[in-house]
N, C-alpha and C positions, 0 to 999 in steps of 0.2 A: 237670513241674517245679514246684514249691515254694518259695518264699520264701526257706526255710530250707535250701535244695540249695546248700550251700556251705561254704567252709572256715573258722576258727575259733569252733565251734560251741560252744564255753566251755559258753554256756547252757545245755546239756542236762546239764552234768553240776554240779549246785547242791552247794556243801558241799564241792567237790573241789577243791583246790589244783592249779593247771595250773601247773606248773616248766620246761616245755618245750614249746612250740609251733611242730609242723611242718605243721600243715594249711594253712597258705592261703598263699598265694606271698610273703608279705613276708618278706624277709630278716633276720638281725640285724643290726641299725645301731646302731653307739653311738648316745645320745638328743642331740638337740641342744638341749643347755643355750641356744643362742642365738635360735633360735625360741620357745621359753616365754619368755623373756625380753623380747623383742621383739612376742609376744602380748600379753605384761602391759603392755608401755606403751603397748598401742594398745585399751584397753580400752574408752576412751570409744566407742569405734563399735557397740557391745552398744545403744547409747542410742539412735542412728539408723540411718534405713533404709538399704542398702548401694544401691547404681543395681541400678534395672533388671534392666537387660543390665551386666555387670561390663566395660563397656567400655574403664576404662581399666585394666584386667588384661589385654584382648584387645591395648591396644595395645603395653605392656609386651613379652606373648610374643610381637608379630607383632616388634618391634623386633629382641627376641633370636633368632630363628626367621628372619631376612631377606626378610620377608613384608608385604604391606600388611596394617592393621590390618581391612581389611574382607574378609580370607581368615580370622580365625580369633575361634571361638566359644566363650566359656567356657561350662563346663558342671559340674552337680554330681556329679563324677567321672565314669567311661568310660558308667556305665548309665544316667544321662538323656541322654545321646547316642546310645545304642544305642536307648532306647525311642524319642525323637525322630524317630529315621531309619526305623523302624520306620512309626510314626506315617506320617509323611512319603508313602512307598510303599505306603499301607496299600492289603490286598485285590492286589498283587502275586505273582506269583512269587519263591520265595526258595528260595537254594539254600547248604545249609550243611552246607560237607564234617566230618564227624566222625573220632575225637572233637573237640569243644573246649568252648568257655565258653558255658552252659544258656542265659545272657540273650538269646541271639539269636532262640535257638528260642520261647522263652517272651514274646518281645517281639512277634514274627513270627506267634505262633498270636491274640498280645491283639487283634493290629491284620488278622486274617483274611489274612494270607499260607498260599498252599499252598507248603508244605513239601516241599523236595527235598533230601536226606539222603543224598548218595555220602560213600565214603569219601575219604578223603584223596587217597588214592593215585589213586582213580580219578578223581578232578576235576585232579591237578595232569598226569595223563597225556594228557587232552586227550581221551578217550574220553567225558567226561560234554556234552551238550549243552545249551549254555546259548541261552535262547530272548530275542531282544530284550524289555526292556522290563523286567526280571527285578534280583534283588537278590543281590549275591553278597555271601557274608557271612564273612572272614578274621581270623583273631586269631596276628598276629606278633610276636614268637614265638607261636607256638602254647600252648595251654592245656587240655589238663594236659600233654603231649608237653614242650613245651619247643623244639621243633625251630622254625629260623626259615625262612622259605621264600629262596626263590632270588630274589635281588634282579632280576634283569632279567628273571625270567621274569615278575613279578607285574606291571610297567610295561610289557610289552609283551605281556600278558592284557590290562590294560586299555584301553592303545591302541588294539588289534584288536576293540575288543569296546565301541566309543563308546554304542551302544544300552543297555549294562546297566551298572547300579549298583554299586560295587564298595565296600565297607566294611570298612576296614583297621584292625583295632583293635590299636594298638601300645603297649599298657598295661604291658606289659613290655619295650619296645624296648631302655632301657637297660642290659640284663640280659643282653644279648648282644653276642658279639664280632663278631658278622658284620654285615654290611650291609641296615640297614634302608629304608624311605622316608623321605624325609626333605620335608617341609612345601615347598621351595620345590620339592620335582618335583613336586606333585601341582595346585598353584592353578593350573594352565594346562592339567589335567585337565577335561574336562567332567561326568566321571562318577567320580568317586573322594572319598570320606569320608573323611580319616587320623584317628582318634583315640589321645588319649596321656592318661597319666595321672599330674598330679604328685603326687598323695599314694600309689600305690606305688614311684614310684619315690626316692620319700623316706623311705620306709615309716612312713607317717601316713595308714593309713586313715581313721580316726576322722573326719580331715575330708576332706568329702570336694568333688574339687576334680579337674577332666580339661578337655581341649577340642578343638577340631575343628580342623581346615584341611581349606581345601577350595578352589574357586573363588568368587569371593564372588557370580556369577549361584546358583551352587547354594547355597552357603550362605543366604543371603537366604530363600531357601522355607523353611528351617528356622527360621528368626527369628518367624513367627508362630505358629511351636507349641509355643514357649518361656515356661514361665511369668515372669512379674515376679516378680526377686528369688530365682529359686532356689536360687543361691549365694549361700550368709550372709557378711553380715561380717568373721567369723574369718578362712571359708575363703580371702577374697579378699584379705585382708592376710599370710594367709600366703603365697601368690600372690605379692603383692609382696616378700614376704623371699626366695624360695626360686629368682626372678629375680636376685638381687645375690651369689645363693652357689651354690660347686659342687658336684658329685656327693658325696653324703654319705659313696660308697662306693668302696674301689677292684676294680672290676672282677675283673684279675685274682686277685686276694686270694680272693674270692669262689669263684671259680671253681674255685680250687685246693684250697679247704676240700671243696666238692662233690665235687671228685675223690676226696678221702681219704673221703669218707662213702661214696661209691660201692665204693672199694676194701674196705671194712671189710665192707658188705652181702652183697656179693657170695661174703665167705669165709664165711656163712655157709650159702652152699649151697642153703637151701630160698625166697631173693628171688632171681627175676630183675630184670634192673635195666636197662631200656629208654635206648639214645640219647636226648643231650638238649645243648644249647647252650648252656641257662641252669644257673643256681642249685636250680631245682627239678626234679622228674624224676618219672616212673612206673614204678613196679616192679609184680611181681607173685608171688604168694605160692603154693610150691608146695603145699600143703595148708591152713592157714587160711583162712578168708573174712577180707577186709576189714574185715568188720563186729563178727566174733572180735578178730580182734588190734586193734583201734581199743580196745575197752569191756576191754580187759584190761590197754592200756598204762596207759590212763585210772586206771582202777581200784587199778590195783598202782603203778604209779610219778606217776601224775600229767603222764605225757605227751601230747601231743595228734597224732593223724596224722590225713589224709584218707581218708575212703572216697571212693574212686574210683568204686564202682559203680554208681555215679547218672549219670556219663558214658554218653551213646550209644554204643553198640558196645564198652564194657568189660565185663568181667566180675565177679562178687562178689567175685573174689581179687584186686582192683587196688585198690592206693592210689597217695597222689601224697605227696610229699617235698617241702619247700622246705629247703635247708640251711642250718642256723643258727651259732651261735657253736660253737668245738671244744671246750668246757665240753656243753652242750648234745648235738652230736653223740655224745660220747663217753657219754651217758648214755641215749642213744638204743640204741648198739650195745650197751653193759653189757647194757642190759634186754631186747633181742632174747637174747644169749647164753642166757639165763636160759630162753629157750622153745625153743634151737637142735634140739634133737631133734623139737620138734612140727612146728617149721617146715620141717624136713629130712622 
């Protein structure tokens, strides 16, 4: 894994005007005029140090979340929590069913975890054996899949299973219509990490901004290996905005859009177009590499998609999809037309 093993990778193509961005899972959200605005008049905090520990943003979400404020840890977005926990368990067993999201593996090999890599299927069947003392490593929804796991099956994994570590990264929780975990199942967990992340589901990478819940005995060991101040001032003032307002997005709306992207791919015959729960999805190209149709949407129309083939267990013909605005979409499918017999 790489740095750069990820999606909106703009950078690599200098001089190119990107019009359409489907590589990395954020959605299109109208912009919120209220947030920049509400940034602007908090600007004098550029001038001073932000706390610590962004504790009164932990106490904020535990408020809104029906949690004590010493169950949840802010963090600079989902991967200083991923690498923390990482940290945390270092030189453990870790076991991480594919495909999903690189930073676990990549966090897990920094901090000398040996790596156990079942498929999906085979860990949720109950055939993989998980050894006490051990790190289990979930991203629900799932990524790049999209698929969200079975709610009671994953609460009563970890009940049965008090000995192992269980790290539930729900970065995309709001992006689904099914049943997540939700903060106050888990603080009475002895062994379960929930992590969230409000800057995608606001879709405001740029700052970056996530946090834990957990038990606060287990939480607490994570507190010494947190640096001072990781979370800047922006990110924790928008923290406080993003606490006083709702979902930027509606859901279904969403969802429905995907549906028509799905339907439009599909008549073209040469993508298959993989189950999925959220907004974004994985297809796969019956002739192209990934890595062909990626530098050629780029190239010719200025659109951006994933390559998938950096995922464990996919192949060079797999990308991933986030669905965006139906301006967007429909410029998407225009410019596949345009290749329909290569991709056929």
């Amino acid at each position: 894994m790489k740095l750069n093993d990820h999606g909106d990778d703009r950078y690599r193509y200098p001089g190119v005007e990107i019009v359409a961005d489907f590589s990395s899972n954020v959605p299109h959200l109208p912009e919120d005029e209220g947030l920049w605005h509400y940034l602007t008049s908090r600007k004098e905090v550029l001038h001073r140090y932000p706390e610590p520990r962004a504790y009164s943003l932990e106490v904020g979400i535990a408020r809104a979340q029906g949690v004590s404020a010493e169950s949840v840890l802010v963090t600079s977005g989902a991967t200083e929590a991923i690498y923390m926990i990482a940290h945390l368990f270092a030189e453990r067993q870790s076991y991480i069913p594919q495909p999903t999201f690189s930073e676990y593996r990549h966090s897990a090999k920094i901090y000398g975890h040996t790596i156990i890599e079942p498929s999906i299927e085979a860990f949720f069947s109950g055939t993989v054996e998980v050894v006490p003392g051990s790190v289990v490593w979930l991203c629900n929804p799932n990524n790049p899949t999209g698929i969200t796991y079975d709610h009671q099956q994953l609460l009563e994994m970890m009940r049965s299973n008090p000995s192992v570590a269980f790290v539930v990264d729900q970065s995309y929780g709001a992006f689904t219509p099914k049943q997540v975990l939700l903060p106050w199942e888990v603080i009475d967990l002895p062994n379960c990490f929930l992590i969230r992340s409000l800057t995608k589901t606001y879709a405001i990478p740029g700052l970056r901004l996530g946090y834990i819940t957990a038990a606060p005995a287990l939480l607490e060991q994570l507190v010494s290996l947190k640096l001072p101040w990781s979370v800047n001032a922006m990110a924790v003032e928008t923290g406080y905005y993003l606490l006083e307002n709702g979902l930027p997005f509606h859901l279904e709306a969403l969802l429905e859009e995907r549906k028509w992207l799905v339907e439009q791919l599909i008549r073209l015959e040469g993508v298959e177009v993989f189950p999925t729960d959220t907004h974004y999805f994985l297809a796969k190209l019956k002739h192209l590499t990934a890595s062909e149709l990626k530098d050629w949407l780029v190239n010719h129309h200025g659109i951006l998609i994933r390559d998938a083939s950096n995922f464990r267990t996919l192949s060079s013909h797999h990308i991933r999809l986030a669905t965006q605005s139906r301006a967007e979409n429909e410029r998407l499918v225009e410019a596949l037309k345009g290749l329909k017999n290569t991709l056929c």
